[in-house]
Every structure is written in structure tokens, then in C-alpha cells.
DOZALO-106976 format. One line per 2 residues: number of its first residue (from 1); their letters; for each residue y, z, x of C-alpha. Coordinates in Angstrom, 3 decimals. Example, Ala and Ser with C-alpha at 12.3 -4.5 7.8 and 13.67 -1.06 7.14 Angstrom:
REM DOZALO-106976
1 = AS = -4.500:7.800:12.300 ~ -1.060:7.140:13.670
***
This chain:
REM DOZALO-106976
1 = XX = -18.026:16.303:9.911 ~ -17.014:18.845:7.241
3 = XX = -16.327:16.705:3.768 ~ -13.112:18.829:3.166
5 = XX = -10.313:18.585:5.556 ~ -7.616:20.620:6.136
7 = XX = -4.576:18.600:6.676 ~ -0.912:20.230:7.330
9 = XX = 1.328:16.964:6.485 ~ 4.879:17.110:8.100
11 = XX = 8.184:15.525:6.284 ~ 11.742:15.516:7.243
13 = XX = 12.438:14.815:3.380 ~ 9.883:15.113:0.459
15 = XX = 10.539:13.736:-3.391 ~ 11.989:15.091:-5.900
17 = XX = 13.269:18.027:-3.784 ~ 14.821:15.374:-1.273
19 = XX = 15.096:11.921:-0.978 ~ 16.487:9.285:0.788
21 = XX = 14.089:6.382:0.361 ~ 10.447:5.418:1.305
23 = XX = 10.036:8.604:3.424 ~ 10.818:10.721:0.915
25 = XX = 8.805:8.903:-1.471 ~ 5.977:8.941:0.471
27 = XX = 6.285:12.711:1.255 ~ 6.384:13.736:-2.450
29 = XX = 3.070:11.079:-3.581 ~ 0.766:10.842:-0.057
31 = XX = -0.095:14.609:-0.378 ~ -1.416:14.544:-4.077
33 = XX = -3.410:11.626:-3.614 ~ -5.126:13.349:-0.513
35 = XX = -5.029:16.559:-2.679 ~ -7.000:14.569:-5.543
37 = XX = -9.595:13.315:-3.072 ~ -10.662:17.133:-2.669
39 = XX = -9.253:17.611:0.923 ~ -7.245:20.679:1.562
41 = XX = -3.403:19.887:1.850 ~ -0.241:21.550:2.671
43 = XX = 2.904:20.541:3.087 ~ 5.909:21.529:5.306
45 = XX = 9.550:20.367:5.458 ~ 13.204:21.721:6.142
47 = XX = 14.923:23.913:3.165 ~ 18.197:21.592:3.107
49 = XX = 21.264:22.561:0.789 ~ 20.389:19.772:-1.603
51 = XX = 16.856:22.169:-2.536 ~ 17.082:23.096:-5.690
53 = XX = 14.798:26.458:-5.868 ~ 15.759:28.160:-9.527
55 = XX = 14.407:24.610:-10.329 ~ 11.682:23.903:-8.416
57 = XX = 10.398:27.828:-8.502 ~ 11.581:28.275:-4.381
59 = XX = 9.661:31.675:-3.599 ~ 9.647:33.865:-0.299
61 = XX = 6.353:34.836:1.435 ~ 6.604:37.868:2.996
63 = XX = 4.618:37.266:6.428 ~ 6.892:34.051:6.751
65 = XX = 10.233:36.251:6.910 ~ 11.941:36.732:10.193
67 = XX = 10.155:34.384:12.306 ~ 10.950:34.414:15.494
69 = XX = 11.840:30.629:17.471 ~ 13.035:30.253:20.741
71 = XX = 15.294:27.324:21.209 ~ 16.498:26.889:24.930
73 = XX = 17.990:30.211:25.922 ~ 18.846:31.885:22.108
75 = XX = 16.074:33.031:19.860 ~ 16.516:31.505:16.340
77 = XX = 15.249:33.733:13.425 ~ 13.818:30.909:10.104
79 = XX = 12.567:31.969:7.126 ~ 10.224:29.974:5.007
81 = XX = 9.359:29.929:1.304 ~ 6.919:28.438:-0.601
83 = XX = 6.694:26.021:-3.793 ~ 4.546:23.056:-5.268
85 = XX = 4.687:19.728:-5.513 ~ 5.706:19.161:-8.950
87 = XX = 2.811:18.157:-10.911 ~ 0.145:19.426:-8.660
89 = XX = -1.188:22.247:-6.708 ~ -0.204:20.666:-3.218
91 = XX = 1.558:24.207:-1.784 ~ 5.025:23.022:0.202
93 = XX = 6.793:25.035:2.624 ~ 10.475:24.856:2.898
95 = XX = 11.962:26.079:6.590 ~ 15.142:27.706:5.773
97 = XX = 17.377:28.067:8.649 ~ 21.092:27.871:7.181
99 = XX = 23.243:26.795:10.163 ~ 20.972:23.733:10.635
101 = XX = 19.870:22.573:7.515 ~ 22.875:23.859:4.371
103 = XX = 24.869:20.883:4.608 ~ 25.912:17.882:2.794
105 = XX = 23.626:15.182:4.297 ~ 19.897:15.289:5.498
107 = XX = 20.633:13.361:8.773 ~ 24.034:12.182:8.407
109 = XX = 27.323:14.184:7.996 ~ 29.081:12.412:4.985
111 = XX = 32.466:13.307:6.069 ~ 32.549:10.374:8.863
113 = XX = 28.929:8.332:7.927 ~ 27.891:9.450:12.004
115 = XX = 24.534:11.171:12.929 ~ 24.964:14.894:12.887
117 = XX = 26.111:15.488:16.616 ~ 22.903:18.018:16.757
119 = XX = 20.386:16.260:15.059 ~ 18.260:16.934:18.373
121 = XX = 18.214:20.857:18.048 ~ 18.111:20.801:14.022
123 = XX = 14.267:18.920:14.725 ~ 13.847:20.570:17.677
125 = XX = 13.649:23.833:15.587 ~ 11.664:22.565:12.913
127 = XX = 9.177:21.475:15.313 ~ 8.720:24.860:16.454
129 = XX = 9.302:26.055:13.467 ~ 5.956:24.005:11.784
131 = XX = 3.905:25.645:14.517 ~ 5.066:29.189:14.442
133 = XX = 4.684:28.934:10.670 ~ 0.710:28.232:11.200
135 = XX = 0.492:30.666:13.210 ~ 2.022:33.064:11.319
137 = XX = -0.268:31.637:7.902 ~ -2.975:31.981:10.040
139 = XX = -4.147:28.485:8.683 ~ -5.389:26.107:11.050
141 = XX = -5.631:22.565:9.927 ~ -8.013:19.824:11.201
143 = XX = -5.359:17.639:11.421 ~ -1.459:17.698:11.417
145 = XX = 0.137:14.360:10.152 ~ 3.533:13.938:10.942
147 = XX = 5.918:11.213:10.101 ~ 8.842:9.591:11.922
149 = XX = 11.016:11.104:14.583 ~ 12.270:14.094:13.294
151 = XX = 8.416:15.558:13.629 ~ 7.698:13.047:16.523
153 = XX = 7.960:16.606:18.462 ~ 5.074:18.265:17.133
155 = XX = 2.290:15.745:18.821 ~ 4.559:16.613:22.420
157 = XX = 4.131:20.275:22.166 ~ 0.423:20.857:20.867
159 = XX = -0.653:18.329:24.499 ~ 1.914:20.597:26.263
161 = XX = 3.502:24.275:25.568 ~ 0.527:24.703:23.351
163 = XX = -2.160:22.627:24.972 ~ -3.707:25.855:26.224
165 = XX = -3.428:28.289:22.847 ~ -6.294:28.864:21.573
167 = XX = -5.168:28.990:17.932 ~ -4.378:24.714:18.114
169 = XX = -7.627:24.339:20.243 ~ -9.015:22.119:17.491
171 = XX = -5.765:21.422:15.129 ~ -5.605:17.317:16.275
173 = XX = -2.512:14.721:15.297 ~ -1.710:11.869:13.895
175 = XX = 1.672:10.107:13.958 ~ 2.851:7.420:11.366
177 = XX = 6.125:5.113:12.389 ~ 8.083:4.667:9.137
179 = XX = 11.545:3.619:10.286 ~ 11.665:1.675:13.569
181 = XX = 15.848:1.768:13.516 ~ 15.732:5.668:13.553
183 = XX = 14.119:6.428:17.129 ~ 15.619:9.793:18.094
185 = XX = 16.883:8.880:20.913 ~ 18.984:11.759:22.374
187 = XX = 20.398:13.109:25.897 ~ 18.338:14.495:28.507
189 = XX = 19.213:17.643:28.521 ~ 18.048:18.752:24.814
191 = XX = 15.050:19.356:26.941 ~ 16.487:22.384:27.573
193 = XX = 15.995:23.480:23.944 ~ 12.647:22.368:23.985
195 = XX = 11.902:24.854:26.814 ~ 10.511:22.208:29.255
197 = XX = 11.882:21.035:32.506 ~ 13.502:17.930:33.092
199 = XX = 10.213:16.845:34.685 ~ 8.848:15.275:31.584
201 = XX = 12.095:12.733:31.675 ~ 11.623:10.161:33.856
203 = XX = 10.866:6.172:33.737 ~ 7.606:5.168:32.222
205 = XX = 7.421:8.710:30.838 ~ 6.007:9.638:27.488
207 = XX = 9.434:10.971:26.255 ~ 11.695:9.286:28.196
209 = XX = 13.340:6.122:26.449 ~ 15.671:3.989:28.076
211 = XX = 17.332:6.628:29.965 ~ 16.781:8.797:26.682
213 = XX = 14.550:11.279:25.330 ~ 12.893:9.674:22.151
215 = XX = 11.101:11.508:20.017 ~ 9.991:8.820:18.404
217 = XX = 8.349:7.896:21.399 ~ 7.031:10.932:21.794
219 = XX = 5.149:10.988:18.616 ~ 3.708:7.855:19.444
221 = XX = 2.423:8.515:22.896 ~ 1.034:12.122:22.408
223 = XX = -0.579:12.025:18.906 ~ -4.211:11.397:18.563
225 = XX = -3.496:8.518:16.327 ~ -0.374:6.227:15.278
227 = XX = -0.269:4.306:12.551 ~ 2.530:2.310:10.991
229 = XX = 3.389:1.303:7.356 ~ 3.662:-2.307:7.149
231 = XX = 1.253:-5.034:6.868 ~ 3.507:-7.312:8.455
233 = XX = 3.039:-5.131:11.905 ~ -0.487:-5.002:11.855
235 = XX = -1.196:-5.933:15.502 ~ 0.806:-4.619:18.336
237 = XX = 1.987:-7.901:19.441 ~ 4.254:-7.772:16.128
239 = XX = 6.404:-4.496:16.242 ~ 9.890:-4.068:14.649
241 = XX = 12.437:-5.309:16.847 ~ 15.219:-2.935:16.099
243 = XX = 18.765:-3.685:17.001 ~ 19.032:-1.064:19.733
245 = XX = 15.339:-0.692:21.709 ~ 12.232:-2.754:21.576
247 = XX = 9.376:-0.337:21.018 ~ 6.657:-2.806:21.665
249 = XX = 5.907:-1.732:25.195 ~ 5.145:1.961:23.786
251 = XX = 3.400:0.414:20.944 ~ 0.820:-1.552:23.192
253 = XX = 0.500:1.273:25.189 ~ -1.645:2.932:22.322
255 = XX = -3.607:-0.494:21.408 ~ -6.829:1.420:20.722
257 = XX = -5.286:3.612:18.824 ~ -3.028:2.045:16.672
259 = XX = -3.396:0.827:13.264 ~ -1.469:-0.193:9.912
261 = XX = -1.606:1.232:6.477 ~ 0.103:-0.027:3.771
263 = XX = 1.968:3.003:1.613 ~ 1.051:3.168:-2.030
265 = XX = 3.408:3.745:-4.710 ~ 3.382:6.850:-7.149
267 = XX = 2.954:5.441:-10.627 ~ 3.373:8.703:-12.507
269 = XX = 7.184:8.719:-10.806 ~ 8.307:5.156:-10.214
271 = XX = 7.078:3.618:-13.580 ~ 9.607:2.335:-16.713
273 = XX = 7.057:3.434:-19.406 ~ 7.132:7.336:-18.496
275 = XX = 10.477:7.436:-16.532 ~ 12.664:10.174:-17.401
277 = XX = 15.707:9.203:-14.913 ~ 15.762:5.898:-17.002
279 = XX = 17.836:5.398:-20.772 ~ 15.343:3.503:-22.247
281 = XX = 11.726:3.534:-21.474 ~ 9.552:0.440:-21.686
283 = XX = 6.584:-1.207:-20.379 ~ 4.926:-4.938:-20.098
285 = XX = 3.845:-5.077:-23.980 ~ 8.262:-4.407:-24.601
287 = XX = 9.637:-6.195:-21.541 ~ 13.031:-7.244:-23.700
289 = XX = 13.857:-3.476:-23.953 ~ 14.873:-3.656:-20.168
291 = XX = 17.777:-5.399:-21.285 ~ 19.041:-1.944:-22.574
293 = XX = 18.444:-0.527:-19.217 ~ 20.785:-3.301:-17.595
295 = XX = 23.419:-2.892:-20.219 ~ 23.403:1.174:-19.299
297 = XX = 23.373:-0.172:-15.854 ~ 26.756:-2.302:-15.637
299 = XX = 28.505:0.116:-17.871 ~ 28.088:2.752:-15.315
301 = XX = 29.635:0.418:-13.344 ~ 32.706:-0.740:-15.680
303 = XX = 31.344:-3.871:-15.737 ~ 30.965:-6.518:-18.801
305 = XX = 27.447:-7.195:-19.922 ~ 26.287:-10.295:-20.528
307 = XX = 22.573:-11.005:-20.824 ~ 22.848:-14.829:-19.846
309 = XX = 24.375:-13.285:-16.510 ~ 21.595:-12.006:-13.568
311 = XX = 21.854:-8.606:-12.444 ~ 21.300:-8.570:-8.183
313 = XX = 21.077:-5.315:-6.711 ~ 20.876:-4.354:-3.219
315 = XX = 20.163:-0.857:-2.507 ~ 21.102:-0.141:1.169
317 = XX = 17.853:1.903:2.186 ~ 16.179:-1.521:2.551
319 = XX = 18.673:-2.927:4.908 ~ 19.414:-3.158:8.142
321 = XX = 22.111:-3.730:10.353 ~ 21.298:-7.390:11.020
323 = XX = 20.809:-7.736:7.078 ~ 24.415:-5.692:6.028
325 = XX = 26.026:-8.008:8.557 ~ 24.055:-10.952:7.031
327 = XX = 25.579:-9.974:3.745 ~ 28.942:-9.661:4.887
329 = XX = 28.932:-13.307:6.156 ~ 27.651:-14.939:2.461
331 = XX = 29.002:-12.666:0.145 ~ 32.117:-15.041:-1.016
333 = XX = 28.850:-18.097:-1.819 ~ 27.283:-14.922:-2.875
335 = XX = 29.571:-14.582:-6.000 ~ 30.519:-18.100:-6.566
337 = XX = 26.941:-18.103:-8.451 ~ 26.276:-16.822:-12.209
339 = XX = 25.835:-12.761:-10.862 ~ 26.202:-9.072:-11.233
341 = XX = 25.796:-7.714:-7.333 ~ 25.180:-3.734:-7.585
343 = XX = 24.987:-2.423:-3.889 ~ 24.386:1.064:-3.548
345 = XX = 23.797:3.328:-0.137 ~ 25.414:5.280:2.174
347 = XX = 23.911:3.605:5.355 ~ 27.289:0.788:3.771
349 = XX = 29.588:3.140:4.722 ~ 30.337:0.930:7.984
351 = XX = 31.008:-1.949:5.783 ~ 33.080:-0.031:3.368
353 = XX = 36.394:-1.396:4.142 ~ 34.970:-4.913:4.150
355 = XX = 33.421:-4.234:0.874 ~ 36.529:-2.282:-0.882
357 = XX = 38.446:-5.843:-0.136 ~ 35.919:-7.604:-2.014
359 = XX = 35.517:-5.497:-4.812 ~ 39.072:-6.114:-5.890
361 = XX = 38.459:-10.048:-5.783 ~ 35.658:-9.027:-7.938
363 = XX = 36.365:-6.630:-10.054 ~ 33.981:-7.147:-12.812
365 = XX = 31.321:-8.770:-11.262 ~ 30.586:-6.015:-8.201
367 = XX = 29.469:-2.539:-8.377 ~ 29.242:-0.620:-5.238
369 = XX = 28.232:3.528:-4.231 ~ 28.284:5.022:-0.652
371 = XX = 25.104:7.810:-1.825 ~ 22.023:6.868:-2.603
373 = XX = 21.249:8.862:-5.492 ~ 17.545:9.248:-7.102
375 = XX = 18.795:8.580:-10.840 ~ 20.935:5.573:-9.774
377 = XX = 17.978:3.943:-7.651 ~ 15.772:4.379:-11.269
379 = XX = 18.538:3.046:-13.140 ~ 19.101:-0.243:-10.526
381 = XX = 15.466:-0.529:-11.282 ~ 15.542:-0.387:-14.252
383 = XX = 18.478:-2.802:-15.240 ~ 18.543:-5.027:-12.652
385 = XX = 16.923:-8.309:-12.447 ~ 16.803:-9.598:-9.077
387 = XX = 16.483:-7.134:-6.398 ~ 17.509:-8.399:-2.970
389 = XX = 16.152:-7.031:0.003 ~ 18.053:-8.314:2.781
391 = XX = 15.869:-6.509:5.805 ~ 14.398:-8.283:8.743
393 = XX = 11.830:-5.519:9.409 ~ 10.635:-3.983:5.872
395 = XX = 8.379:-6.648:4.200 ~ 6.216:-4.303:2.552
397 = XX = 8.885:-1.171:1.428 ~ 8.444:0.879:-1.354
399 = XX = 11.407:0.335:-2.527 ~ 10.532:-3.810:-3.312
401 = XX = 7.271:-3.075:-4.822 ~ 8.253:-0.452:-6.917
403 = XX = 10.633:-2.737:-8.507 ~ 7.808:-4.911:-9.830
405 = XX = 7.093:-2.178:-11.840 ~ 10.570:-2.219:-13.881
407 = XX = 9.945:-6.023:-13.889 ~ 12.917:-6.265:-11.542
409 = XX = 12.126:-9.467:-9.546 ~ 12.538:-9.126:-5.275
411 = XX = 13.363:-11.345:-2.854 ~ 12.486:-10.812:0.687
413 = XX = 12.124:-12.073:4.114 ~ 8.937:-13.253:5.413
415 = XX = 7.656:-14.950:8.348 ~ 4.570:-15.871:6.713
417 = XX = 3.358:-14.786:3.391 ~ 0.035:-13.512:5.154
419 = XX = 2.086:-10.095:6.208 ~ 3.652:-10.253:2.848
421 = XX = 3.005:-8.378:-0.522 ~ 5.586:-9.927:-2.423
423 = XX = 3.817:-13.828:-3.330 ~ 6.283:-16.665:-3.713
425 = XX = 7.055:-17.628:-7.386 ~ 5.421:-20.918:-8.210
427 = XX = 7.056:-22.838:-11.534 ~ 4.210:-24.953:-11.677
429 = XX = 1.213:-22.664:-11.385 ~ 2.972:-19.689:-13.038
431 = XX = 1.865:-17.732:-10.127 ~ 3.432:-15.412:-7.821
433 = XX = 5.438:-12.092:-7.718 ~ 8.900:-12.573:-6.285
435 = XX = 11.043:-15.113:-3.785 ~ 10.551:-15.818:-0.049
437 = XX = 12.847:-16.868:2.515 ~ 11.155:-17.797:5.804
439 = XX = 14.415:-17.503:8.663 ~ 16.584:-14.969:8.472
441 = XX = 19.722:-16.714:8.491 ~ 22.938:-16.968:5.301
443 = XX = 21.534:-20.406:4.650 ~ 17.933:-19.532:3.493
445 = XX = 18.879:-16.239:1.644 ~ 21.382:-18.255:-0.405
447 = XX = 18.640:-20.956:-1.340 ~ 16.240:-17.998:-2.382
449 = XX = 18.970:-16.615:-4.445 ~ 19.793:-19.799:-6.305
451 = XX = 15.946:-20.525:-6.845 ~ 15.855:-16.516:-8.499
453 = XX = 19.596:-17.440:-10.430 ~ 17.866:-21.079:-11.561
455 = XX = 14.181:-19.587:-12.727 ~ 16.626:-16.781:-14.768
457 = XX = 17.888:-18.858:-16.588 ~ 15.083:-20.016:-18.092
459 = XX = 13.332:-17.209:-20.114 ~ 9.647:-18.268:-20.296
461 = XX = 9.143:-18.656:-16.417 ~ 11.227:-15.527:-15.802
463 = XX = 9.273:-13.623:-18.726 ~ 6.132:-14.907:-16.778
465 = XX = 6.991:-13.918:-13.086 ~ 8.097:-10.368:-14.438
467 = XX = 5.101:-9.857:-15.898 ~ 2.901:-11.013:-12.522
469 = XX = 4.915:-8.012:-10.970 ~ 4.022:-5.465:-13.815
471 = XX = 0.581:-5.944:-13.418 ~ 0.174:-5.822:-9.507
473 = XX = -1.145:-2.117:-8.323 ~ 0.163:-0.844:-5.199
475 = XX = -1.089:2.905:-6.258 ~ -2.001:5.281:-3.144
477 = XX = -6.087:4.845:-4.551 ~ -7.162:2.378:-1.442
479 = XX = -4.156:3.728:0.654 ~ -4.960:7.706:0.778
481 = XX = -9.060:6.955:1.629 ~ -7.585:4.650:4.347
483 = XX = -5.808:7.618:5.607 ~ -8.843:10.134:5.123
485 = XX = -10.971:7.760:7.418 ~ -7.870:8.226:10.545
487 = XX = -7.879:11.637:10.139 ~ -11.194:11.791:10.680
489 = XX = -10.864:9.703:14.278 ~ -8.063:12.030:15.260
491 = XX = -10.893:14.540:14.758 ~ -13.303:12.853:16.594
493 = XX = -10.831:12.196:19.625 ~ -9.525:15.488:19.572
495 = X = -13.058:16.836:20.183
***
């Protein structure tokens, strides 16, 4: 097998030009660390209003101008333009298509916090849209890696419309599962804009999803490969059980080909001593300056500083449904303890009422925003203490171990410290990384919460668990050569 690979990697949202959380995160660090390895790598995501290209140096390529995509019975004319990944020479390609993607939210329209009613042909056409712009480069890659629903399309079409084009004869693909909540589930009949008959939805089928067509599903029963994100799911008898569907049938039904990798976090970005989103730099050898990052923290929020009080952020890209409704039943014990609570997030905005009522009870002890905003999420990091990540599913997110970084403490759910990067905090040894609660239930998250509030007070153990987390290294390094080594069985299979 060739040494250098050729690998087209496909994002709904890629940092800094978008970002919503680990995806995006992911998208803007997994490339450069492949790209640093030697391998060939490209990049290709939707142009969204939120882009900004005087900034980012957004140019047009003339053989990617007018490209031609059908989309059920209409013919949908994209454009694409070309940039770099800030900091490297990883080329991205932006798919600008104006009615679908120039609005005010990625996924979600911000005026009522609901899915955008067309979400289905938005990805449908940027599904197309990735393989008509390949075709148009003229670049064929040995592998196309795509990443959660809204490219869960992509694997579909190359084993069907395209199975028999020459052009994709060798291209193979691998699918990663991300997000577990966000399946893509959608009606029937957006078949019709994929340009296949309704004979692909039916029970037991590779699209079809409880009555639905899921491309989620479909990513993970036509790629080559799937692999998912979290330790904690490392077999397929453990999937996330989301609140709507179970995907552990699907799941099983790829056994042999299904594995985990653990994401890696960008160091050059998410780092206190060289971030520029952040007031006051700082690193392990100057942890006390972080107290000037807290006090910039609660003033954005109008709220007194006091440095004998614990900052507890939540930042709603971590949560679920079952944790936001977990919150909403402790949050009065919540605040009977010495705390700050920052929550920020639009996936609150169903909770907003709920949480408006309690901010005026708590005026100057809760801070709360409906966006999630890239500054604000360095800035929680930054000045927070404790970072609680109320999620059922995400045991190993980005978002929790990038906080070890900023010396911001986590505390997570866990049903056994085996699936687990954060390590419970042990007084008496001086070891561990963060705080553990074993059932997900108001009970146990409290009792985490008052060991984190009761070790904060006392500043040599906190000193010494904030340190453990500065020195742990969850860079892409093992992560990215993990990744190399699946491509190259997608290869293999493909052949």
C-alpha cells in the first residue's frame, strides 16, 4: 500500500470558520495532524453565513463555479471556494449554495430553537455536492472520511447512484459517529431528492429507521468502516442510548467493522498559555493568574467576584436532554452551596423559561447565554473552576478534557472509570484528574459537586488536582496514526 494517502475528510462544521462544539473542533485539528503525518488531505464543508472569507482569505476556483446538482426534480447550481486551515497547508473547500446554507444557525433556526424544517435537502445537497466537487477537481482520494449525519449520505451514494462510475471505483469510506442524539432521521419521501425510489425504505433496510430515513444509519451501514469517538463505547454491546432511538441493533450489525477512537485535542488552539480568545494568558508554572481569567469571567456576567467562591460552569454542548432535565430538578440544592453557576448554550433554549425564573432568585450568583460562542467557551475555560458535565453519553468529550488544560476541574458521569479519561480525585494519594459520579441520578451529581465545592476550599489539594489535569496529554499524536491504520482497512475492504 502506497505510504501517502489521499484522504478527502467531510465536516458539517470545521474550527475557527464554524463551530459548535467537539465536531467542529475536531474538523479544524484531525486534518493537520493527518496533514503532519505526510498523507495528502483535503477538506470539504458547507460555506454558511457565519464564514468569514475577507478573514480567512475565502477564494473562488474557477472549474468549481456553476456546478451543476440535481436534487429531486430541480437542478441546483453550488459554487465552491477554496481556503486553508489556519496555520497549515490543509486546502478546505467551502460549498456555497445561499438559499441553504446563509442563515443564522448551522442546524438550528434561532428564531424558534427547532431543526431547520429542511435540514434533509440542505445535506442532501452537500452530499452531492462533495461528490460532484471531486469530480469536477478531478482528485480522487483513497479514502473519504465523513463524520456524523449530515455526511452520513455520502457512504449511501458511492454503494449506490455511483457504485458503477468509474471515477469512485477505488475512492473507499469511512464513517465516524460523533453525536448519537443527532440521527437524521427524516420523512420518507426526501428520497425523492436523493433521486432514489422508495425501494430503499423499508424495515430492516439500510436507511430506513423506525419508519424514518436516517442518515445516520446510513453512514453506518454503507461505509467501509465506522468508528465512534468514545472510549466508553468501545464494544458494540455499549452504544449511546439516546432519548429517541436505540442504535445498537445497527451498531452490531457492523461488529467486524466497528471500532473506537478516542479524539485528541488541539493544543496550539485550546491551551491558556498561547490563547488569544483568553484576557490573561497563563500556564502550570503561573496557575494563580487564572484567577484573573475568572474575575473577567463573572464580570461579563454582572456578577460579584469573590475568589473564596467556586466558579461551576456548564456549557450546554455537553448535555443532553436527560442531563438539562437532571439539572432542572437540583438546581434550587444546586445554589444553596458556596457557587457561581455559568450555563451557556443554545441547545437551553427549551429550558429557557425555567431558567429566566431562576435567574431572578439568583441574580448574582447565575450567569446564563442561549449561543454558544467560541470566545465565551475560552473564557468559561479559562475562569471557571469546576466544569460540570452533566451528560449520560459523552464521557470522553472534548469539551471536559480540554478544560484540564485551563486547570478548570470536570466532573462527569461514569459507569466505571475503565471507559473514563477523567480519574477520580483522591485527597489521600494526591492523585487523579477530576470527580466521578457513578448513577445518573440528582442525588449522586449533588455529592460530586459538594466533594469539588469541599476540595476548593482548600488550596493545596485543589492547587494539586489542577495541576494533574495540566499535565495530562490528550494531543491528536496517538489519535491521528490510529486513524491512518482504518483508513488503510477501508482500503483493503474496498479492494
Amino acid at each position: 500500500m502506497k505510504s501517502m494517502l489521499k484522504i478527502l475528510m467531510v465536516f458539517s462544521e470545521v474550527a475557527p470558520f464554524t463551530n459548535t462544539g467537539e465536531l467542529g473542533n475536531v474538523g479544524g485539528a484531525l486534518p493537520k495532524a493527518l496533514k503532519d503525518l505526510g498523507h495528502d488531505v483535503r477538506v470539504i464543508t458547507p460555506q454558511y453565513r457565519i464564514v468569514n472569507e475577507r478573514k480567512y482569505v475565502l477564494r473562488d476556483v474557477i472549474r468549481l463555479q456553476d456546478i451543476d446538482v440535481p436534487l429531486g426534480d430541480e437542478t441546483v447550481r453550488i459554487n465552491v471556494k477554496s481556503a486553508f486551515l489556519p496555520n497549515s497547508k490543509v486546502q478546505i473547500y467551502f460549498i456555497d449554495y445561499k438559499p441553504f446554507f446563509f442563515r443564522d444557525g448551522l442546524y438550528v433556526d434561532n428564531k424558534n430553537g427547532k431543526d431547520y424544517q429542511d435540514n434533509d435537502r440542505r445535506f442532501i445537497l452537500f452530499s452531492k455536492g462533495v461528490l460532484e466537487t471531486l469530480t469536477k477537481l478531478q482528485w480522487q482520494p483513497d479514502v473519504i472520511h465523513c463524520n456524523d449525519w449530515q455526511s452520513g449520505l455520502i457512504p449511501f451514494f458511492l454503494k449506490t447512484m455511483n457504485k458503477d462510475n468509474p471515477f469512485f471505483h477505488h475512492t473507499s469510506s469511512l464513517f465516524t459517529v460523533h453525536n448519537f442524539n443527532s440521527q437524521g432521521n427524516f420523512h420518507p419521501n426526501c428520497l425523492s431528492y436523493m433521486g432514489v425510489n422508495g425501494n430503499f425504505v423499508f424495515p430492516g433496510s439500510g436507511i430506513e429507521f423506525h419508519g424514518h430515513c436516517s442518515f445516520l444509519k446510513a453512514g453506518i451501514v454503507y461505509a467501509d468502516a465506522v468508528n465512534i469517538v468514545s472510549n466508553k463505547y468501545s464494544t458494540p454491546h455499549q452504544p449511546n442510548k439516546n432519548n429517541k432511538y436505540n442504535m445498537e441493533e445497527v451498531l452490531n450489525s457492523r461488529r467486524e467493522k466497528y471500532y473506537s477512537i478516542s479524539s485528541g485535542i488541539d493544543y496550539s488552539v485550546w491551551n491558556p498559555e498561547v490563547d488569544n480568545l483568553i484576557p490573561f494568558k497563563y500556564g502550570i508554572k503561573d496557575i494563580g493568574s487564572k484567577q484573573q481569567n475568572k474575575r473577567a469571567l463573572l464580570e461579563k456576567y454582572h456578577i460579584p467576584y469573590s475568589e473564596e467562591t467556586a466558579v461551576l460552569a456548564i456549557i450546554s454542548n455537553i448535555i443532553d436532554d436527560e442531563g438539562l432535565a437532571l439539572m432542572k430538578k437540583i438546581i434550587g440544592k444546586l445554589m444553596e452551596m458556596n457557587i457561581v453557576l455559568i450555563l451557556i448554550g443554545q441547545e437551553i433554549k427549551a429550558y429557557y423559561q425555567f431558567f429566566k425564573q431562576v435567574k431572578k432568585k439568583y441574580s448574582d450568583r447565575l450567569g446564563i447565554d442561549l449561543v454558544y460562542d467560541l470566545s465565551t467557551a475560552h473564557l468559561i475555560k479559562a475562569g471557571a473552576d469546576i466544569v460540570l458535565v452533566p451528560s449520560k453519553y459523552d464521557t470522553h468529550g472534548l469539551d471536559q478534557l480540554s478544560c484540564l488544560k485551563y486547570g478548570s476541574v470536570p466532573i462527569v458521569y461514569s459507569k466505571g472509570e475503565e471507559y473514563n479519561s477523567i480519574k477520580t480525585f483522591h485527597p489521600e494519594t494526591g492523585k487523579g484528574t477530576g470527580f466521578v459520579f457513578n448513577r445518573f441520578n440528582g442525588s449522586d451529581v449533588l455529592r460530586a459537586v459538594k466533594r469539588a465545592v469541599a476540595t476548593y476550599s482548600n488550596k493545596k489539594l485543589w492547587f494539586k488536582i489542577m495541576k494533574n489535569g495540566m499535565r495530562e496529554d490528550f494531543s491528536w499524536n496517538i489519535s491521528s496514526k490510529k486513524y491512518i491504520q482504518l483508513y488503510s482497512k477501508c482500503i483493503s475492504r474496498k479492494k
